[in-house]
N, C-alpha and C positions, 0 to 999 in steps of 0.2 A: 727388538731384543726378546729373547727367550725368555718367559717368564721360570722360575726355578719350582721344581717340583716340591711338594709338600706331601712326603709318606709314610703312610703306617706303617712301621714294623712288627710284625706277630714272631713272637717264636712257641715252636709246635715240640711235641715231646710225648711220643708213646701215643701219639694222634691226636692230643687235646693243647687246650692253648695254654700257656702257661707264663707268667713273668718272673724275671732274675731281678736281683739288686750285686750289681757289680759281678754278675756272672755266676753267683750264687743264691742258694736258697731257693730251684724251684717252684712256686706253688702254680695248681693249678686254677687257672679262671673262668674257663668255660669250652664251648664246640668254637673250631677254629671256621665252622664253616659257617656258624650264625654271623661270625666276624665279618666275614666276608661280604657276606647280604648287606649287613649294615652299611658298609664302605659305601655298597657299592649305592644305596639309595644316599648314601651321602656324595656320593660323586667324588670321591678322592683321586688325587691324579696318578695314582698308583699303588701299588703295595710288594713288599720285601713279606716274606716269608723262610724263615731260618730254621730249619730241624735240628735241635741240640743236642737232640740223643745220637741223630744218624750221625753227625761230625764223633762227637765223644766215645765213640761204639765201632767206631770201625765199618759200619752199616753201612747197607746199600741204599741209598733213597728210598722211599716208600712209595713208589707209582702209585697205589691206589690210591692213596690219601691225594698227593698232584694231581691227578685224574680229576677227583671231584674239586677239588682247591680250581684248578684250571678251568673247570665246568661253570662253576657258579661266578667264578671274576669277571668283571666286566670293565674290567682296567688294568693297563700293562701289569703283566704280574713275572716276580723276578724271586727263582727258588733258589737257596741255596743247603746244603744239608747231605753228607756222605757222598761226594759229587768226585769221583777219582779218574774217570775215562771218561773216551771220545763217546764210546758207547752210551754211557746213563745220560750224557750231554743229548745226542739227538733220542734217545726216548723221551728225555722231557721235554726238548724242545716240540717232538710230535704229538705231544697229550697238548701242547695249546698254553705252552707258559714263553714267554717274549723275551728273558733273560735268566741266565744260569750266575748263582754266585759261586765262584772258587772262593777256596781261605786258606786251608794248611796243604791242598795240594800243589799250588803252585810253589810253594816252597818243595814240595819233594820234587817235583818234575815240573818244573818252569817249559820247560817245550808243549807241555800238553797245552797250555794258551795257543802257540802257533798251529794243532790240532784243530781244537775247536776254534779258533776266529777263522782260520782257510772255511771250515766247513758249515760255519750259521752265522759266521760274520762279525765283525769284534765289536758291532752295536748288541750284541745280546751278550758279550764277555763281561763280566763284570765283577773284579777282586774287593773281596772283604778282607782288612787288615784289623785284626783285632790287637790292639796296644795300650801299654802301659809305661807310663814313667818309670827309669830306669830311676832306683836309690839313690841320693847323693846325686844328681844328676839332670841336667835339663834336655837330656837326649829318651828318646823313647824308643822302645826293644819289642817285637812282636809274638803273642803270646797264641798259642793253637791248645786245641781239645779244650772248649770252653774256659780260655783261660788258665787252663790247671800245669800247662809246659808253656817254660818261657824256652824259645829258639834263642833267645841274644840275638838275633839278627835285629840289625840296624832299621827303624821304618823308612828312613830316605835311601838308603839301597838299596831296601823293597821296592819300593814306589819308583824309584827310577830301570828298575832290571826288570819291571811288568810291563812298563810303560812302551818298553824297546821291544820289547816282543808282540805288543798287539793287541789292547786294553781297550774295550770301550768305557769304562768306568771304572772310579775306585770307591768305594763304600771303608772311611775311618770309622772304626768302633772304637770308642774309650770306654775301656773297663771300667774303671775307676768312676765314672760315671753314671755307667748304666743303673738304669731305673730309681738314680737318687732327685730327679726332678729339682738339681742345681744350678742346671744352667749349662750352657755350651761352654769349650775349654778357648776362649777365643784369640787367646793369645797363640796357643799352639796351635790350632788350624791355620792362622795366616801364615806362621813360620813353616809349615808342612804344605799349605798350598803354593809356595811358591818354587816349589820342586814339581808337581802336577800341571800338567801341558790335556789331561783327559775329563770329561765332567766329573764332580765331585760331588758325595753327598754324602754329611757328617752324623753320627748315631751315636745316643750316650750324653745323656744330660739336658735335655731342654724341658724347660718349666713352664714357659709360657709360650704362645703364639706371637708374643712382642718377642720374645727370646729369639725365637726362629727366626721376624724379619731382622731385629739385630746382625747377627749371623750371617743373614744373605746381604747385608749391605755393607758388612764390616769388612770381608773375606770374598765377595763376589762367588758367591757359590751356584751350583745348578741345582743339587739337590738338598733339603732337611728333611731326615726320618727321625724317629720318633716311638716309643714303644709305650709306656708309662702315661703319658699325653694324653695317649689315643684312647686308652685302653680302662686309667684310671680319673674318678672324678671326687673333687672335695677332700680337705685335708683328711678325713677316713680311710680315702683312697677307695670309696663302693668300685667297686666294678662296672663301670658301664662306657660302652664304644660310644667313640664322639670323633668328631671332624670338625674343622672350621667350614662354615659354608660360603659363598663367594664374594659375600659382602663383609665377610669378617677377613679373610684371606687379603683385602685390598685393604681395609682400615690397617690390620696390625701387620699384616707379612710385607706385602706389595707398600704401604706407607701413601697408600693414594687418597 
């Protein structure tokens, strides 16, 4: 059996790295590319990288910043960030990154998925669903431009209308969670994972690395990312990049 991925999440902004609490309040933390070094001497099984300016802006990706991002990783690395065409799909794919995140375009154009999976294959497709609890309500509604437009679109007929088109993965973000180091939402991931037929890796809320294996034993997941985790240490929250290393990964993730 597959062992399920455990990774970092960075989000990048105006080229520096930077963490949200619930998709708000900016700050910045440091160079996204020391980030990267450290993963990668930590050996992380991967990393997500999200540009919030380029979604929120209309923007075009930033090649050069991916360039060097993609230069120094030395673990699958998966960008997401102002990603609108077939076009910016294979330039990044060509600078050396292994998977492209969609989010608010395949809501505009749901066929651009059929695009790009024909042409880099739908193991490097990979949709980010950014949601929130609808008011009143135990159904959840998916939210684009960092959060700040709610579509009212439904997340299970998201998840099922990507799915049909040719998904290699779906990446859930809970707002409402992000960077408050509460804990995973776990009752609505199993209610949400059982609509998902595609690997799954859940963002937004984990506190600890017991948290994480909870999650993957509770819900059968493939993937847990992680932003706050990784990134923050000690109730002060200093700053500083961490990883589980392989014998912790087995004691609290794995449960071996």
């Amino acid at each position: 059996m597959l062992r399920a991925r455990v990774t970092p999440c960075l989000l990048v902004q105006d080229g520096g790295l930077v963490k949200t609490t619930k998709f708000q309040d900016a700050k910045y933390i440091g160079d996204p590319i020391n980030a990267v070094r450290i993963f990668n001497e930590k050996k992380a099984d991967e990393l997500i990288v999200l540009d919030i300016h380029a979604s929120a802006n209309n923007a075009e990706p930033d090649y050069k910043m991916i360039k060097h991002l993609a230069k120094e990783c030395r673990m699958p690395l998966c960008y997401g960030g102002g990603i609108k065409t077939l076009s910016h799909v294979e330039k990044i794919i060509a600078l050396g990154v292994e998977k492209v995140a969609l989010s608010s375009i395949v809501l505009e154009q749901p066929n651009l998925i059929i695009e790009i999976a024909n042409k880099v294959g739908r193991q490097s497709v990979v949709v980010v669903l950014d949601i929130k609890k609808k008011a009143l309500s135990n159904s959840y509604t998916i939210w684009t431009l960092n959060g700040k437009h709610n579509t009212k679109k439904n997340v299970i007929d998201i998840i099922q209308k990507v799915q049909n088109l040719g998904i290699g993965e779906i990446i859930l973000n809970f707002i409402d969670f992000d960077g408050t180091e509460s804990g995973y939402p776990i009752k609505v991931i199993q209610q949400l994972k059982s609509y998902i037929q595609v690997p799954l890796t859940i963002l937004g809320g984990a506190k600890s690395l017991e948290d994480m294996g909870s999650a993957i034993k509770q819900c059968g997941l493939m993937g847990v990312a992680a932003g706050s985790l990784f990134v923050f240490k000690g109730k002060y929250r200093a700053v500083l990049i961490n990883y589980p290393n392989q014998q912790q990964k087995e004691k609290f993730i794995y449960g071996k």
